[in-house]
TORTORZA-821776 format. One line per 3 residues: number of its first residue (from 1); their letters; for each residue x, y, z of C-alpha. Coordinates in nm, 4 decimals. Last residue first. Layout:
N
NUM> A> X:Y:Z  ... .
end
This chain:
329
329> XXX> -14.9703:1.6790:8.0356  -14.9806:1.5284:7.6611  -14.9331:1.8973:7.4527 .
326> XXX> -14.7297:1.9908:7.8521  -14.4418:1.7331:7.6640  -14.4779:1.9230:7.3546 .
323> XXX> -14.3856:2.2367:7.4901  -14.1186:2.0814:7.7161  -13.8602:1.9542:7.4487 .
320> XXX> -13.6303:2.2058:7.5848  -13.6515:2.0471:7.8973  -13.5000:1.7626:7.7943 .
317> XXX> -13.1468:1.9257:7.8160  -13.1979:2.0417:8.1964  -13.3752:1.7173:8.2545 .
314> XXX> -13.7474:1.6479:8.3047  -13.8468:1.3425:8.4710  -14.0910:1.5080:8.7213 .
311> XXX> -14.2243:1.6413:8.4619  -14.3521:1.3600:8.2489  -14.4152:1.1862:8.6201 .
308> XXX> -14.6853:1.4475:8.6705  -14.7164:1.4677:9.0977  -14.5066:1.7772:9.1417 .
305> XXX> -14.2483:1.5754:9.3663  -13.8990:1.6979:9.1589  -14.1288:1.9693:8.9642 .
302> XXX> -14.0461:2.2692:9.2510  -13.6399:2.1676:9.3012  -13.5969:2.1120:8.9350 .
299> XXX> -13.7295:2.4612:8.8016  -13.5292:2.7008:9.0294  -13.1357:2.6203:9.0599 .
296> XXX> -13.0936:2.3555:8.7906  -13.3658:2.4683:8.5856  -13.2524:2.8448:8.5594 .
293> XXX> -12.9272:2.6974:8.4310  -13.0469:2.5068:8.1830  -13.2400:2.8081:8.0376 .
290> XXX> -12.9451:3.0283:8.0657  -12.7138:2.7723:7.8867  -12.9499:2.7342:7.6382 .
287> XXX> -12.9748:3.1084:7.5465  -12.6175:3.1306:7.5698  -12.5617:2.8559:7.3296 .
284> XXX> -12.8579:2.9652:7.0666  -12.6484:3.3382:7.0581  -12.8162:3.5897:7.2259 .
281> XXX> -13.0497:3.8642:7.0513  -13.3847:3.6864:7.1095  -13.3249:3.7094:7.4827 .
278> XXX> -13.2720:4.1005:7.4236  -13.5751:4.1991:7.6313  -13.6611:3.8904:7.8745 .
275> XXX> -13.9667:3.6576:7.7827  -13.7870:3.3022:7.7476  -13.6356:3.3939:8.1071 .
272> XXX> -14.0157:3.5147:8.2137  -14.1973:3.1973:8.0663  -13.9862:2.9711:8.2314 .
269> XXX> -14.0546:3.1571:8.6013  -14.4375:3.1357:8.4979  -14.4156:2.8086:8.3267 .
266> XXX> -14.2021:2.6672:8.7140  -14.5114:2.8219:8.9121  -14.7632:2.6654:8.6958 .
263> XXX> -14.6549:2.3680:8.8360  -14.5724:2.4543:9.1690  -14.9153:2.5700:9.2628 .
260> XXX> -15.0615:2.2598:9.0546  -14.8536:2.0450:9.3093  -15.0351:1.7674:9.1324 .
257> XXX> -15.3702:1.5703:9.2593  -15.4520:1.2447:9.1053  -15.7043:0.9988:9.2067 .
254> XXX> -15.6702:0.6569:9.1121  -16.0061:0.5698:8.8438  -16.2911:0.3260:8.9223 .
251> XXX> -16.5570:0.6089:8.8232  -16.3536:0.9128:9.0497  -16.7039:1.0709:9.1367 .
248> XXX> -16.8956:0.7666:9.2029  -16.6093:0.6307:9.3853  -16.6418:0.8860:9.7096 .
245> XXX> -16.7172:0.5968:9.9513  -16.4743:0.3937:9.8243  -16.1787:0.5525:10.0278 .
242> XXX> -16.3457:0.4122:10.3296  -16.1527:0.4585:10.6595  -15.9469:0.7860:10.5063 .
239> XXX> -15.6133:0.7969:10.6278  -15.4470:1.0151:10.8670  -15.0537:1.0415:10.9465 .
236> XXX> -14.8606:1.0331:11.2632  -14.4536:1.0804:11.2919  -14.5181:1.4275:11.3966 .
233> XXX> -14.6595:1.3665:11.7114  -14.8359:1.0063:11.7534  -14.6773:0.6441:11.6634 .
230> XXX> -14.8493:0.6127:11.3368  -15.1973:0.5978:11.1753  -15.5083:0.8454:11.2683 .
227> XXX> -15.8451:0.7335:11.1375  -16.1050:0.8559:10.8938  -16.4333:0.8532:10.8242 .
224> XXX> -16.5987:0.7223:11.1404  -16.7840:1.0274:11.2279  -16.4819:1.1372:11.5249 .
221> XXX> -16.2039:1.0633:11.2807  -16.3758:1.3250:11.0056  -16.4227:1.5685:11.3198 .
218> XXX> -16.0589:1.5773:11.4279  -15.9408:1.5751:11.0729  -16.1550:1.8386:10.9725 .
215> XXX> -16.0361:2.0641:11.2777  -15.6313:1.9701:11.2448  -15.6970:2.0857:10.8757 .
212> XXX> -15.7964:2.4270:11.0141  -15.5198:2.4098:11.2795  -15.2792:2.3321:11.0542 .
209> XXX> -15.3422:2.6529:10.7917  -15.4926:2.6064:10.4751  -15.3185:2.6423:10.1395 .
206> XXX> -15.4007:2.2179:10.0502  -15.1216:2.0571:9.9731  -14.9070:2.2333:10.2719 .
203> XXX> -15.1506:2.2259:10.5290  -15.2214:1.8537:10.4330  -14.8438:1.7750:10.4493 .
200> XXX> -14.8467:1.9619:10.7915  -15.1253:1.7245:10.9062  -14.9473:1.4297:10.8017 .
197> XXX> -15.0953:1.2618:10.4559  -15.2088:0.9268:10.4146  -15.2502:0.8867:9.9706 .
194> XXX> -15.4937:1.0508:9.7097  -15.8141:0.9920:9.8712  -15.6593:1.1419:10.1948 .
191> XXX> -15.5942:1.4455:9.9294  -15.9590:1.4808:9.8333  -16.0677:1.4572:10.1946 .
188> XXX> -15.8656:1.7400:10.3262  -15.9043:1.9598:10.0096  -16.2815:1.9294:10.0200 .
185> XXX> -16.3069:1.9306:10.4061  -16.0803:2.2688:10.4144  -16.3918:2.5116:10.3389 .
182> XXX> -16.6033:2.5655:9.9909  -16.8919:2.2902:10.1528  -16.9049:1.9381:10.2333 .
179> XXX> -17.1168:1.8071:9.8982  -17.0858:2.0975:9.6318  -16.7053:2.1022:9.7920 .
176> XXX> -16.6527:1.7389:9.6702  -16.7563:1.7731:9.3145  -16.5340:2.1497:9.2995 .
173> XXX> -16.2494:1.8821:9.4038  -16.3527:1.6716:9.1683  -16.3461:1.8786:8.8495 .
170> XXX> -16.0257:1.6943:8.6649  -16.1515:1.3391:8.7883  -16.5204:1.4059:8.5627 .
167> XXX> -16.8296:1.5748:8.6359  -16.9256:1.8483:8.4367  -16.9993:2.1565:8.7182 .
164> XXX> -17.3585:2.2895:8.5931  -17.4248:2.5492:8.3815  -17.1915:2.5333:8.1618 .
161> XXX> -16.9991:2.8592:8.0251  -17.0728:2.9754:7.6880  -17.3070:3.2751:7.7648 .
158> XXX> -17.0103:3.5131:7.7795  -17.0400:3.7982:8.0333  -16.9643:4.1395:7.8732 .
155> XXX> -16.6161:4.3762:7.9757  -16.6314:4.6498:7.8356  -16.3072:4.7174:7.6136 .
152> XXX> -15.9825:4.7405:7.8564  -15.7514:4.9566:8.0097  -15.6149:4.8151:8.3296 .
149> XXX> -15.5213:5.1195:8.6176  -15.7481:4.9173:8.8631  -16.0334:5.1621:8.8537 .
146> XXX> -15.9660:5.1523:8.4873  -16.1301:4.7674:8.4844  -16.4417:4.8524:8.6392 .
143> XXX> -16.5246:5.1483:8.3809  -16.4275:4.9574:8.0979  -16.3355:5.1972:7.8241 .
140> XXX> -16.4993:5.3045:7.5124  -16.3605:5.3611:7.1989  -16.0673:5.1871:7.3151 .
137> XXX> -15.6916:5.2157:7.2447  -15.3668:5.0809:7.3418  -15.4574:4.7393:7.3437 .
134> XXX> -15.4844:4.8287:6.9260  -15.1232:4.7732:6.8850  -15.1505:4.6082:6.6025 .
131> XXX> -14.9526:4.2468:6.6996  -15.1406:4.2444:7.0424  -14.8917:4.0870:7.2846 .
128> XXX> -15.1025:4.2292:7.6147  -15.5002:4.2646:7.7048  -15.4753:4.4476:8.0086 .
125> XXX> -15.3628:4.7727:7.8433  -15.2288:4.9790:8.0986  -15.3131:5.3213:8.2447 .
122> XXX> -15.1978:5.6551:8.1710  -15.1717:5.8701:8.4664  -15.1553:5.5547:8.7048 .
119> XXX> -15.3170:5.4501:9.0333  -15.1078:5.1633:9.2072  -15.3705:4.9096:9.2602 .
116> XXX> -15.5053:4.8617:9.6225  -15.6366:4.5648:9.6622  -16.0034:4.6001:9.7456 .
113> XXX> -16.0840:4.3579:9.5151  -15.9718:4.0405:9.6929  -16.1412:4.1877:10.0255 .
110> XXX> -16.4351:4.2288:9.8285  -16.4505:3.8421:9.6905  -16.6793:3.6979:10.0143 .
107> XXX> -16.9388:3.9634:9.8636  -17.0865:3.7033:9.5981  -17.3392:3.9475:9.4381 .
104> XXX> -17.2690:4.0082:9.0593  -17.0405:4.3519:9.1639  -16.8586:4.1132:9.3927 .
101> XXX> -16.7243:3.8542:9.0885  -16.6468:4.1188:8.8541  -16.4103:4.2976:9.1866 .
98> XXX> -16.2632:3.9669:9.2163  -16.1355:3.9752:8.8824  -16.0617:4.2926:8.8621 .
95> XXX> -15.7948:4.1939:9.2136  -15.6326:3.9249:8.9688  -15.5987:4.1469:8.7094 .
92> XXX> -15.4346:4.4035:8.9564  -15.2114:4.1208:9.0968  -15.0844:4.1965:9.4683 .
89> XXX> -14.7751:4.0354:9.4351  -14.7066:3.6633:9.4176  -14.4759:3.4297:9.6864 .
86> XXX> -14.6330:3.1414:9.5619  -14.7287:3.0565:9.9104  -14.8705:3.4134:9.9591 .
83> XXX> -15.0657:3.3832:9.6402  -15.1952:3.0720:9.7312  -15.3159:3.1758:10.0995 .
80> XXX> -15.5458:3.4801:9.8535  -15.7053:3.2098:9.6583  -15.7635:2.9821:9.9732 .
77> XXX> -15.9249:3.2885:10.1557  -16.1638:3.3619:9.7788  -16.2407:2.9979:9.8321 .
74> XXX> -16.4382:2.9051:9.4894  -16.7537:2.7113:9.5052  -16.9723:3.0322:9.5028 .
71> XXX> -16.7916:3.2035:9.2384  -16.9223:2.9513:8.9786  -17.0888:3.2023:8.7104 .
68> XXX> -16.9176:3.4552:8.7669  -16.5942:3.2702:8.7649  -16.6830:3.1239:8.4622 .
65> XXX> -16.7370:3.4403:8.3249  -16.4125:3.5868:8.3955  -16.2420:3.2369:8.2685 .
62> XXX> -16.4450:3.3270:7.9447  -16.3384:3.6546:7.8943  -15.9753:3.5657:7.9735 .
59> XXX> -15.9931:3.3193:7.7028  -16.1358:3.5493:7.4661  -15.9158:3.7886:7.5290 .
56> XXX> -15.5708:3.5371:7.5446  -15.2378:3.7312:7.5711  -15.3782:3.8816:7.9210 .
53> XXX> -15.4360:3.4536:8.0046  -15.1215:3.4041:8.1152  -15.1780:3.6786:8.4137 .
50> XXX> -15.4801:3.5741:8.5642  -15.4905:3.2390:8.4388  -15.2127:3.1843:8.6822 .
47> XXX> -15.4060:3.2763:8.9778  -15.7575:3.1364:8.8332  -15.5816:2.7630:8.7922 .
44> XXX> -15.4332:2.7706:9.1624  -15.7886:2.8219:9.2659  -15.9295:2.5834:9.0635 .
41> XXX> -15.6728:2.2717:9.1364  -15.7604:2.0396:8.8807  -15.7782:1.6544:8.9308 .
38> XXX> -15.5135:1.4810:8.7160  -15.6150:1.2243:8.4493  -15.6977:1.5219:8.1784 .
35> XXX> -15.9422:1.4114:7.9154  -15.7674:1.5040:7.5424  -16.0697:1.6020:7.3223 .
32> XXX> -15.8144:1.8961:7.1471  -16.0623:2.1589:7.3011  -16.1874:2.4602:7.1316 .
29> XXX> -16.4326:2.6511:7.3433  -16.7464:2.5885:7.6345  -16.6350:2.6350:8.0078 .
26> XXX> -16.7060:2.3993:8.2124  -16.4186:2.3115:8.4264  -16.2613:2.0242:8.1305 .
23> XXX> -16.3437:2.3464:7.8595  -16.0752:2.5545:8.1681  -15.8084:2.2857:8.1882 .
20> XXX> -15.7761:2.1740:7.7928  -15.8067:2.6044:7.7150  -15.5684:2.5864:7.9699 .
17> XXX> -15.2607:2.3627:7.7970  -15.3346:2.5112:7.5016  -15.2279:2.8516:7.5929 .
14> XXX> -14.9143:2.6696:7.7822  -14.8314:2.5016:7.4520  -14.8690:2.7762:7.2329 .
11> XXX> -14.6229:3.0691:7.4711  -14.4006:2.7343:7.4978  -14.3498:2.6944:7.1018 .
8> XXX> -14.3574:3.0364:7.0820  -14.0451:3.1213:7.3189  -13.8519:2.8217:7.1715 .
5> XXX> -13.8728:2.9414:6.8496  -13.7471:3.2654:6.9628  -13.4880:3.1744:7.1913 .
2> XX> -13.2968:2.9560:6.9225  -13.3168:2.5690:6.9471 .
end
């Protein structure tokens, strides 16, 4: 498979693969009617949308909106741990983002817009990969978006965004905050319905720190609703007492949580090496042999326990057939 081909085929698989994640959050577009099994990590999703989603306007529009909309059950402190564990800079998309969601009235996202972007003479288009060129221009400029050095057209809230949270197994984490609140409960409880956890597995899973988690789990054990197994220390793990009490939101199904954070971590990296100036130029061998290589020492180690058996399995020569393994993901 040359670079090229390759390169599109992914580019059109990972565009699909959120316009499935964001219609199954609420927001109204083209879906294929495929009902993810795996319960969607919003935070996670907005950090990669961020930047995938600058090939995408009208995707990117609507994710905007949809945050606008729901920026009250999204943890702006979460957002911000996520982008430490991924290791991500300070995103200027990411940072307009917030900045959209403060100027409609949620002010727990000004410390996510108040990164500083580095101020440029010219700025950038936001909207990238446009076959005309016309990123380049605007008749008229979005005042919110230059502050961040991102030149863009105004930006205008879509109307096709639900109104309401559907609820299905992909949206149950945003479920269980509308019932404990946007802190560590949701993620606590939603991964104890998943499998016993330690606490530093929890901190791990879920962005917040141990002695957050250590706080749910003491006053979940206290009401009954969980209990500690194992011989104490770090050898103990917590369970939920009743993992039936939450089955009206997972309607008989096993809930599924992936390493979402990893996930979209191993497209990104993909993405980049597919990406690279002159990649097209190489030979199909060297190409190959720089993609397998890339999975060996950074792709393998982050989907190895990512939670999607299809990707677990991958192999440095199956992963060329990964674009239309994510078309089932």
């Amino acid at each position: 498979m040359s670079a090229s081909n390759y390169k599109q085929n992914l580019h059109e698989a990972v565009n699909q693969l959120l316009w499935r994640q964001w219609v199954a959050m609420g927001v109204t577009g083209y879906s294929d009617g495929k009902e993810t099994p795996y319960v969607l990590d919003p935070e996670a999703l907005v950090l990669f949308s961020s930047s995938f989603c600058r090939y995408d306007q009208r995707l990117y529009d609507l994710m905007a909106s949809w945050m606008i909309t729901y920026s009250r059950i999204l943890n702006p402190t979460r957002l911000k741990a996520l982008c430490s564990l991924a290791k991500c800079q300070s995103s200027t998309s990411l940072a307009y983002l917030a900045a959209l969601c403060a100027q409609e009235g949620d002010i727990r996202w000004r410390n996510a817009a108040r990164i500083s972007p580095e101020q440029q003479e010219k700025p950038n288009p936001l909207f990238i990969n446009l076959p005309d060129g016309s990123a380049l221009y605007c008749r008229e400029a979005d005042i919110c978006a230059r502050k961040y050095g991102l030149l863009r057209n105004p930006f205008i809230r879509q109307n096709k965004v639900r109104t309401q949270i559907p609820h299905s197994l992909s949206t149950l984490l945003l479920s269980l905050r509308g019932i404990v609140g946007v802190t560590a409960r949701a993620e606590v409880i939603l991964l104890l319905m998943e499998s016993p956890c330690s606490i530093q597995q929890l901190s791990n899973r879920s962005g917040f720190v141990r002695s957050a988690v250590k706080v749910v789990l003491d006053e979940l054990i206290l009401s009954n609703f969980a209990t500690a197994i194992g011989k104490g220390g770090r050898n103990m793990v917590y369970t939920l007492t009743d993992k039936d009490l939450f089955s009206h939101f997972t309607k008989g199904h096993s809930v599924s949580f992936p390493r979402w954070l990893s996930i979209y971590g191993t497209l990104e990296k993909l993405l980049q090496i597919v990406s690279m100036p002159g990649m097209e130029k190489v030979s199909d061998t060297t190409f190959q042999g720089e993609v397998k290589h890339l999975f060996r020492e950074s792709l393998r180690p982050e989907l190895i326990h990512c939670g999607i058996r299809e990707l677990e399995n991958l192999t440095e020569n199956s992963i060329f057939d990964l674009p239309n393994i994510l078309n089932n993901v």
